[in-house]
N, C-alpha and C positions, 0 to 999 in steps of 0.2 A: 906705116899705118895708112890707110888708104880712105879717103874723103865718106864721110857717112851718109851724104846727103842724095839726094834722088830728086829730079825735075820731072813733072808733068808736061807732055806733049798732048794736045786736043783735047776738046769737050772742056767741060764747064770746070776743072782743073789747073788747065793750060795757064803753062808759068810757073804755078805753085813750087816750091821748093821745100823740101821735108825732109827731117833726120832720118835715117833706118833705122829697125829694130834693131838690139842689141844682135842678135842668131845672125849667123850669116846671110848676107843675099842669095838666096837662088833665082838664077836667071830663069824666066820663063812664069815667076809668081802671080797671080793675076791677083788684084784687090778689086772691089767694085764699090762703088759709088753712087747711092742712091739720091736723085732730088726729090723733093715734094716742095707743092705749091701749087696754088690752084688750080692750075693746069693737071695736063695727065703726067704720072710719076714717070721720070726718065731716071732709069740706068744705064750707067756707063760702064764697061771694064777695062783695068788698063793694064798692060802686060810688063812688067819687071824684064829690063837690058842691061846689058854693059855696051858701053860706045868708047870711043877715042875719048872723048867729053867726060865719059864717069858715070853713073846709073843714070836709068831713064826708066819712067813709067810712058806706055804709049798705048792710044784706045785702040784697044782690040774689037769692042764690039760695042754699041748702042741699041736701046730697045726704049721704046716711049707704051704707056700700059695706059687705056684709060679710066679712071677711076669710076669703080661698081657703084652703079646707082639702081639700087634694091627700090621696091615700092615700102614705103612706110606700113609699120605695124597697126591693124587698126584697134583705136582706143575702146571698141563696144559702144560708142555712141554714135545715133544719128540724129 
């Protein structure tokens, strides 16, 4: 039987270590990772490996979005 666990390499994951799903791993999975907080939302995605080591998730990609600021609805009053 072969170790279930998977470690984070980069971004705001890095270190974490986590079970696998029950399904097999496939190499190459990508999961992503959303932050919010008052800042602009960043996504992260990280890409499912096998190493010497045993699974790895590792950032494939980042994007930082800045959050929509619409003009307010007006209430009919002046």
């Amino acid at each position: 039987m072969t170790d279930r666990s998977v470690r984070f390499f980069g971004g705001p994951l890095d270190g974490r270590v986590q079970e696998l799903a029950d399904e097999e791993p496939v190499p190459g999975t990508i999961v992503r990772h959303i932050h919010l907080h008052g800042g602009p939302k960043i996504e992260t995605l990280y890409e499912l490996g096998m190493t010497d080591h045993g699974w790895e998730y590792r950032v494939s990609a980042t994007t930082h979005s800045e959050p929509s600021h619409s003009e307010p609805e007006s209430d009919g009053l002046r």
